[in-house]
Structure formats: structure tokens, C-alpha cells
N, C-alpha and C positions, 0 to 999 in steps of 0.2 A: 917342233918339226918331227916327221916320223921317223926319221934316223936316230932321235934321241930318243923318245919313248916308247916305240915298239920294240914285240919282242921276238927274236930271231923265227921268221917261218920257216915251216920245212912241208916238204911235199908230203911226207907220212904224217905230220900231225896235221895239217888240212883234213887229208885224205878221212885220219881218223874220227875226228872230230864233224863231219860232214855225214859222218855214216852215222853217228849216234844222235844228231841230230834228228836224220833222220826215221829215227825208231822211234822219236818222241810220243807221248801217250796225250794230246791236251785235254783229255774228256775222263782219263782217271786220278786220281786224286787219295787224300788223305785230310784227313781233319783232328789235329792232337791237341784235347782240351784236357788243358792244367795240369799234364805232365809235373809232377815231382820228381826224377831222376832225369837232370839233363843225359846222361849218358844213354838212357834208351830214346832219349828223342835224337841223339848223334846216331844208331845204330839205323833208326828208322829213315833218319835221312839217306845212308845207301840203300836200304831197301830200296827207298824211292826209286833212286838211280837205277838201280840194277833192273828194275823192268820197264822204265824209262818214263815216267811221272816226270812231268815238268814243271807242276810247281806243289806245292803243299801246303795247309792252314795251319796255323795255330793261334792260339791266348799266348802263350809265356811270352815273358820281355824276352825277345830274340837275342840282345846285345848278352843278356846271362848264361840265354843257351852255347852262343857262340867261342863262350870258355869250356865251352867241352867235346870240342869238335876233334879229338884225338882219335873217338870210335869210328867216326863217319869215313875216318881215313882219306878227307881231300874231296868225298862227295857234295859238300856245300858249296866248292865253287861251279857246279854244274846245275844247282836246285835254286828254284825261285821259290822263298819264303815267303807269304804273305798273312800279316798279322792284324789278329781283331783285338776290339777291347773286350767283346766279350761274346758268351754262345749263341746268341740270340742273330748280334749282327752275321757271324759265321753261317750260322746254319741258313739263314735268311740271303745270304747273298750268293750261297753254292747252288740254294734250289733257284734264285734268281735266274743262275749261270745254265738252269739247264739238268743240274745234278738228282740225281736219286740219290739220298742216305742210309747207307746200310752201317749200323749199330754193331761191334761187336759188345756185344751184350746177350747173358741167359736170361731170359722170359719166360713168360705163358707163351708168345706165339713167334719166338725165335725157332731159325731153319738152319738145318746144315747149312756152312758157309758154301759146300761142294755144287748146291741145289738153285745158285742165286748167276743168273745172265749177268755178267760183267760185261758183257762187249756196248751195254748203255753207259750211257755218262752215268761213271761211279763216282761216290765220296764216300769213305769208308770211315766212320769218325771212333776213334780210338779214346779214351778217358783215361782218368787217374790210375795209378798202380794200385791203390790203395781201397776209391771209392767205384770204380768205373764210371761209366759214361752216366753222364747227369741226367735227373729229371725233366730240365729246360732241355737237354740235347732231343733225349727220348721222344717229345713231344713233338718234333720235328723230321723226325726217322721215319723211312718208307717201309722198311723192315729190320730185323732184330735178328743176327746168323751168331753162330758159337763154331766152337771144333770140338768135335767129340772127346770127351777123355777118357783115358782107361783105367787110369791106377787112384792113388787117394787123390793125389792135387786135382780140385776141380778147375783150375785157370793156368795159362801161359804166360809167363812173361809177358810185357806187352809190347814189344819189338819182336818179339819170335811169333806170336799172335798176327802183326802184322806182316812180316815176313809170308808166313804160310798162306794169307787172305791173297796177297797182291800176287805171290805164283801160279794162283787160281786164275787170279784176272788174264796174269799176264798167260796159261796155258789155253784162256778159253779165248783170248785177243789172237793169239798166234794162231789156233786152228781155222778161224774167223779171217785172216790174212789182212788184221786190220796193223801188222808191222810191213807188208810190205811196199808201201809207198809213206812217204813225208808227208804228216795228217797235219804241222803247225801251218798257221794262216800265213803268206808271203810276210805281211807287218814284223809279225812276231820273229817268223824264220831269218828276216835281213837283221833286224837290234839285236837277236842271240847269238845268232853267226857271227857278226862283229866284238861281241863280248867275249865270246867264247875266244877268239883267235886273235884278238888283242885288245884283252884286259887290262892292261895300263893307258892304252889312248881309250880306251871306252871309259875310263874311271875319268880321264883328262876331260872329256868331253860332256861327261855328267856333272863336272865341276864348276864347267861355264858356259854350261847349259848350252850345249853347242851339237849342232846335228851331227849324227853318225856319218863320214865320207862311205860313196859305196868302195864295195871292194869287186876285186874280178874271181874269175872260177877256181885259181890257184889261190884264193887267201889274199892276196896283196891289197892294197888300197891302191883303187882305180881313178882317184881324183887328189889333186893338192889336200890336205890337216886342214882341217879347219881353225884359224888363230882365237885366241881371248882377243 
């Protein structure tokens, strides 16, 4: 019943939660292949958030990453992960989606990150700490962008790396006024809104495979729970 497993609404978190919704990005994106420090792929996840990326790629087993979601501070309950088994199928099914690939990665025919239209469907695929973005990614990538350095270290962490690419996106999205209307598809915009605003009958309901009730403009559910 929804008396037992909802969780208490209120008019400001509707409110809030309706508005970030609606800044959602579903055409920019991230791709984190084989990540060694779960902690930057926790950091990378509020990057996401913070300029409103709604879902993100990766290889690593999610279930390991999600022991270290202390950095992301609460951002993975807002972020749709979606994992591959491997670079091939990823990169294959973002340009499927639609996506240009931009590499951070140093080349021969790498561009300032500053110099690259983000207001197209981006994926911006991010590599190892250690080896960066693979050979199989590379072969797949539309272009290859860096950030200038100045002192001896020639690379960025690669959360801070990511960080600085996505403020790009998100400054040259916002001049472009592609935040000021809700760009997710109805489908998408009803299953998140109802997750988002009650995550315990959304989990109940994914449990026994049971369709989302709609809800009304204040948050509430507008029809009878659906039972097991």
C-alpha cells in the first residue's frame, strides 16, 4: 500500500526535484573505460550531476564501484549507470545512439578541448589513470581534445580532466539555451520522475515487475499501487 512504502512528500522537494529534472542533458554523456581508482569514478559521477548528464558508460563491475561512492556524496542516486562488457560494445552503441566521441587524449591531431561544439550529442570517453584511453577506444573517436598545460605535470587527474571538459559543454549548452526547456522524452521524463520521488515503491515495483502508477503535478500518485 502507499501509506507503507512511500516516502513522506513535500512541496519543495517535488518542486526541486521537477526543476532538475528538468535541466537534464540526454545527448551529453561520458564513457569511463577501466578506471583503477573507484574514487575518481565516484567524483566523476557528481561531475555528471552537476551539469546535468543523465546517464553515463562504463566497463568496471558497477557493484565494486559502488563501495566507494562516499566521494560522489549522494550523486548516484540521481545518475543512470549503464555498463558494457567491453570498449568495443560501448563505443559501438553510443555512436549507434547518435553520439560523436571526443577522446581526452594527447595526439598528432588532438584540439583544445575549448575549440570542440558540445551542443551535438557528446560522449566524452575518459581512460585509465595510468594508460589512458585505449587503442580499441581511439579507433572509434571522432576527435582527440587535451587541456593545455603549463607547468611540468603534462596530465590532470582524470576527474578534474573531466570536470573542466563537461563545464565547457555545460557553458557552451547554456549559451545555446539548450537548459531552458525539459529536453527528456515524455517515456523517460514519467519512469524518472516517479523514481526520483518515490524510490521505495519504484524499487517495489521493479521487484514484481509491476508498472509505475501515474502521479499528479504535486508528486502524489494519482491512481490506486499497483499489488504483487
Amino acid at each position: 500500500m502507499p501509506g507503507k512504502y512511500s516516502v513522506a512528500m513535500t512541496p519543495d522537494r517535488c518542486t526541486r526535484l521537477d526543476a532538475v529534472l528538468a535541466l537534464r542533458q540526454p545527448d551529453l554523456t561520458i564513457f569511463a573505460e577501466n578506471l583503477h581508482k573507484p574514487r575518481n569514478f565516484s567524483a566523476m559521477v557528481r561531475n555528471c550531476d552537476a551539469v546535468g548528464i543523465n546517464q553515463m558508460h562504463v566497463l568496471a563491475d558497477v557493484d565494486t564501484v559502488r563501495t566507494h561512492w562516499n566521494t560522489s556524496q549522494g550523486a548516484e542516486k540521481w545518475m543512470h549507470i549503464k555498463t558494457h562488457n567491453n570498449t568495443m560494445e560501448a563505443c559501438t552503441h553510443l555512436k549507434s545512439n547518435g553520439f560523436r566521441l571526443l577522446a581526452a587524449h594527447l595526439g598528432s591531431t588532438t584540439v583544445d578541448y575549448r575549440d570542440v561544439d558540445y551542443t551535438q550529442p557528446t560522449a566524452l570517453v575518459l581512460g585509465t589513470e595510468l594508460f589512458g584511453v585505449s587503442d580499441v577506444a581511439l579507433s572509434y573517436v571522432d576527435q582527440q581534445i587535451s587541456i593545455p598545460m603549463r607547468g611540468v605535470s603534462q596530465s590532470l587527474n582524470v576527474s578534474v580532466a573531466c570536470a573542466i571538459v563537461l563545464y565547457e559543454a555545460q557553458h557552451q549548452r547554456q549559451a545555446a539555451g539548450m537548459y531552458r526547456h525539459c529536453r527528456l522524452d515524455k517515456a523517460t521524463l514519467r519512469r524518472q520522475r516517479f523514481e526520483w520521488l518515490h524510490p521505495v515503491l519504484a524499487d517495489y515495483c521493479q521487484r514484481h515487475q509491476l508498472d509505475y502508477p501515474a502521479l499528479d503535478e504535486s508528486g502524489e500518485l494519482r491512481e490506486p499501487m499497483p499489488r504483487a
